[in-house]
C-alpha positions in Angstrom: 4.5 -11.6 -16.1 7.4 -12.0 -18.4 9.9 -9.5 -19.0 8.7 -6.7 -21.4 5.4 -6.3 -19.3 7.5 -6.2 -16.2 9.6 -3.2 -17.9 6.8 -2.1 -19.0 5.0 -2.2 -15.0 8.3 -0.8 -13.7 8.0 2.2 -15.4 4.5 3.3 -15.1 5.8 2.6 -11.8 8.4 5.2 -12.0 6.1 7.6 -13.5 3.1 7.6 -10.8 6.2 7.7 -8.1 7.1 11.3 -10.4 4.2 12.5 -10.5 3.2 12.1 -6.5 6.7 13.6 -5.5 6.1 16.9 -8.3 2.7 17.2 -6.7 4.1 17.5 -3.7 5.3 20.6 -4.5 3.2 22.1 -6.8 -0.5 22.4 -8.9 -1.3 19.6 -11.4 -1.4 22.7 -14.6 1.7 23.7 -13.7 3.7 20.1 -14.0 4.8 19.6 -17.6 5.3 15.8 -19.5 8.9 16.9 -19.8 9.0 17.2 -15.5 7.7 13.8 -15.6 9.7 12.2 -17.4 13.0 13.6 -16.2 12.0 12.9 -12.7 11.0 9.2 -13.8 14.5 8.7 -16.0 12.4 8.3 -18.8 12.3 9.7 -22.4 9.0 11.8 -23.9 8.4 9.1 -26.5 8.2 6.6 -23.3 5.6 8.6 -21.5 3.7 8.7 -24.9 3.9 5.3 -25.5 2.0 5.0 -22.3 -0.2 7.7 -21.6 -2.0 10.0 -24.3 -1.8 12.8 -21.6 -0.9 13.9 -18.2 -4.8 13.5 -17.0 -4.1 9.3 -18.4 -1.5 9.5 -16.1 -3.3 10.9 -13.1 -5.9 8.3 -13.8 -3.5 5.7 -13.5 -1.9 6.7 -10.4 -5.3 7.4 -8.1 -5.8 3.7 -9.1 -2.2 2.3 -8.3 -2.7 4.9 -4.8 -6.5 2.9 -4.6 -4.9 -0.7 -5.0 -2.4 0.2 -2.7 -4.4 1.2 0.1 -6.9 -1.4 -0.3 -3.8 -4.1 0.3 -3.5 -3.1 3.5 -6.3 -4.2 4.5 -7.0 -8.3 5.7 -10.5 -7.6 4.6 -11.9 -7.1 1.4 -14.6 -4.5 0.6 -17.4 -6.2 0.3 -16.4 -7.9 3.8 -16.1 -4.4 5.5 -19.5 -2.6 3.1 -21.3 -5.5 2.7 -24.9 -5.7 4.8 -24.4 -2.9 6.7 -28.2 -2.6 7.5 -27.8 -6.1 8.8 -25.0 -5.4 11.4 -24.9 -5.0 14.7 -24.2 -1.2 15.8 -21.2 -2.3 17.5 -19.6 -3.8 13.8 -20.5 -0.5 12.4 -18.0 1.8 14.1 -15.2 2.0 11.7 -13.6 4.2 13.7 -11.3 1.6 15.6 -8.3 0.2 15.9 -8.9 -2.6 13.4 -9.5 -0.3 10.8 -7.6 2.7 12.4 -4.1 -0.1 12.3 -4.0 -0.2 8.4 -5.2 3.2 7.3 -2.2 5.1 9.5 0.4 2.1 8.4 -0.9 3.3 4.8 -0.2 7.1 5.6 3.1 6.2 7.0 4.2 4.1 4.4 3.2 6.0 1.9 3.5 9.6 3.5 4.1 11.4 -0.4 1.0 10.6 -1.4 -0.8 11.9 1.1 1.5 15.2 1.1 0.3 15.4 -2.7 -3.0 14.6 -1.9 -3.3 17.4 1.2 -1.6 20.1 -1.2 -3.1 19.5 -4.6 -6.9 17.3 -3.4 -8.6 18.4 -6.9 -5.4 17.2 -9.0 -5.7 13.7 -6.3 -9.3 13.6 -6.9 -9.6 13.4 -3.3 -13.1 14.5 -3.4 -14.0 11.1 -5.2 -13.0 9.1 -2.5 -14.7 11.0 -0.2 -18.1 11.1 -1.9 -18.1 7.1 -2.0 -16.5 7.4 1.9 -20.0 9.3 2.6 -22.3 7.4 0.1 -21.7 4.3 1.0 -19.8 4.0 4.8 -21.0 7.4 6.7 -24.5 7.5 5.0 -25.7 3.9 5.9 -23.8 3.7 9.1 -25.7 7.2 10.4 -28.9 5.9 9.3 -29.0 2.8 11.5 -27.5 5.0 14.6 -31.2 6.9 13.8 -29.1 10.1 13.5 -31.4 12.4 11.4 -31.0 12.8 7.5 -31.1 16.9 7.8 -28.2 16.5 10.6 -25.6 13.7 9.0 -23.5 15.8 7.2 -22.8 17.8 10.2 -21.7 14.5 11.7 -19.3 13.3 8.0 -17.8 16.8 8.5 -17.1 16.3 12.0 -15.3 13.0 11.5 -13.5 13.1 8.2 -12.5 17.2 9.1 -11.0 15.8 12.6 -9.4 13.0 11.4 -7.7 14.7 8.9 -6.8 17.4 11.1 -5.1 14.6 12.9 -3.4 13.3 10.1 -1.8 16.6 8.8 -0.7 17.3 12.2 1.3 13.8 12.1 2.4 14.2 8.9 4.0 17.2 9.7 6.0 15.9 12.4 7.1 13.2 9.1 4.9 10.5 11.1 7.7 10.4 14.1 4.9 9.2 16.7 4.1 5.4 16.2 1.1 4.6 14.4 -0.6 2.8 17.5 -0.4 6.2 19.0 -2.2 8.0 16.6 -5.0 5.2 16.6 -5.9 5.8 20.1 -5.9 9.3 20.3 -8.3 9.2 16.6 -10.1 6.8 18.7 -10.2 8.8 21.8 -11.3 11.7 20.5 -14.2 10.0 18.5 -15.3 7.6 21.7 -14.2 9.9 24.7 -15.5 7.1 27.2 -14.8 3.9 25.7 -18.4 3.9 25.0 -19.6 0.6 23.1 -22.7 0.8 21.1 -25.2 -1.6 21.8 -28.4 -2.5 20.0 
């Protein structure tokens, strides 16, 4: 990268961080280019020089927020999706530790995105990630626990609401309680007994 594209990186940068901290606090058509820019200690003709609009900018940053998260993660995607019908049931439960480890060092790390993302989940387009979340993770994974197709999305509700009920009840308390913490109690709640799933 040489050194105009790294200015250039640095603030687009700057902008996504302004936008995530302004919708922390308030509704995506309320939060002007001029907010933006002054929170990013950038000019107007900057922003326009990058983004034709606010909703380019939004774009940009679910992406940055998507590359981010995915990072955390030793896998890749297609490691943790891929042949899902061909797993055994006990590879299928997401909902542990090994997965449980990155996702809450994410939050932590990045607790002003999730704020944003709890406050304004239209302007996050929070409701993408959770279609492909259901489409392509809860979906299959139901399915080959024979859980019928009338009942699963009593089941998607059950996990995503109480996990994110978790979540907002850290994040409140600014994520004081160590992430390991909050993996066994998500995991607790999900597998009361320590079950393991056998085939």
């Amino acid at each position: 990268m040489n050194k105009s594209e790294s200015k250039y990186f640095n603030t687009a940068r700057r902008m996504d961080e302004a936008l995530i901290e302004l919708l922390e606090k308030k509704d995506l058509e309320y939060i002007t280019v001029k907010e933006i820019c002054e929170k990013a200690g950038v000019n107007r003709s900057t922003f326009y020089l990058h983004y034709e609009s606010v909703s380019d900018l939004v774009d940009e940053t679910a992406e940055m927020i998507n590359n981010r998260f995915i990072s955390y993660f030793p896998q890749n995607k297609d490691e943790v999706l891929g042949k899902i019908s061909s797993r055994n049931r006990e590879e299928m439960v997401f909902i542990r530790r090994e997965y449980l480890l990155p996702y809450l060092g994410f939050i932590k790390d990045n607790k002003k995105i999730y704020r944003a993302s709890f406050r304004n989940p239209r302007d996050m387009k929070a409701h993408l990630k959770y279609r492909d979340l259901k489409k392509y993770i809860f979906a299959p994974v139901l399915e080959r626990f024979e859980i019928p197709s009338e009942q699963r999305r009593y089941y998607i509700a059950y996990y995503v609401e109480g996990i994110m009920a978790v979540i907002k009840e850290w994040l409140g308390r600014d994520c004081a309680d160590e992430v390991e913490m909050i993996a066994d109690i998500i995991e607790k709640c999900v597998r009361p007994d320590g079950k393991k799933y056998e085939e």
